[in-house]
N, C-alpha and C positions, 0 to 999 in steps of 0.2 A: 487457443485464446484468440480473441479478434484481433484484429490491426488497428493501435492507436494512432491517431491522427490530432494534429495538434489544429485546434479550435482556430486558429488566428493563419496559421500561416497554411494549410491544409497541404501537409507535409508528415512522410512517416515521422513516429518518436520513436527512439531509441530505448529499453531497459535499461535502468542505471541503479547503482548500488547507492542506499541512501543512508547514513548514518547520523546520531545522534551525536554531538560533541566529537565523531572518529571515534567514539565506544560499542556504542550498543546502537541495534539495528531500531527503526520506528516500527511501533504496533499501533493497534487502533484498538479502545476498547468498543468490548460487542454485549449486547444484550441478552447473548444466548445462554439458553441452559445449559453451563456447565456440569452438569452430575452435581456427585459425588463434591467436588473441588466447589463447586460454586455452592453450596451447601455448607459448608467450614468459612466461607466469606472472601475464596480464591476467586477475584475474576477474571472473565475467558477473556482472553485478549485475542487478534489475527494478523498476522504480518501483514505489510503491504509492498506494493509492489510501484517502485519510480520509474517514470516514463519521461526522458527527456529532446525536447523541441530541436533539433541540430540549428536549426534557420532564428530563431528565436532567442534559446534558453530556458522557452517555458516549463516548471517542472510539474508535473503532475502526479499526485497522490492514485492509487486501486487499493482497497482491500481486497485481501485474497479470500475470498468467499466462495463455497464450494456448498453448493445446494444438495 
């Protein structure tokens, strides 16, 4: 994966664990064809990945997207 770099302070960011309320992890939904699942009216969601500013605070959202 590339090196994020924070937009403002152009300083590495750090991965960071991001959570929902402390429950549950954030998804992103996606447009993609799910099969089977997306068919029954399941949709495909993708984790994302948090990337945080040390110098800042800035927090930045990725979708894990894998071509």
């Amino acid at each position: 994966m590339n090196e994020r770099r924070c937009p403002d302070c152009d300083v590495s960011m750090t991965e960071t664990k991001l959570t929902a309320g402390g429950q549950y992890d954030v998804f992103v939904k996606t447009d993609r064809d799910g099969g089977l699942l997306d068919r029954i009216g399941i949709d495909e969601h993708t984790g994302t990945a948090a990337h945080l500013c040390p110098e800042c605070g800035l927090v930045r959202l990725y979708a894990d997207i894998e071509e």
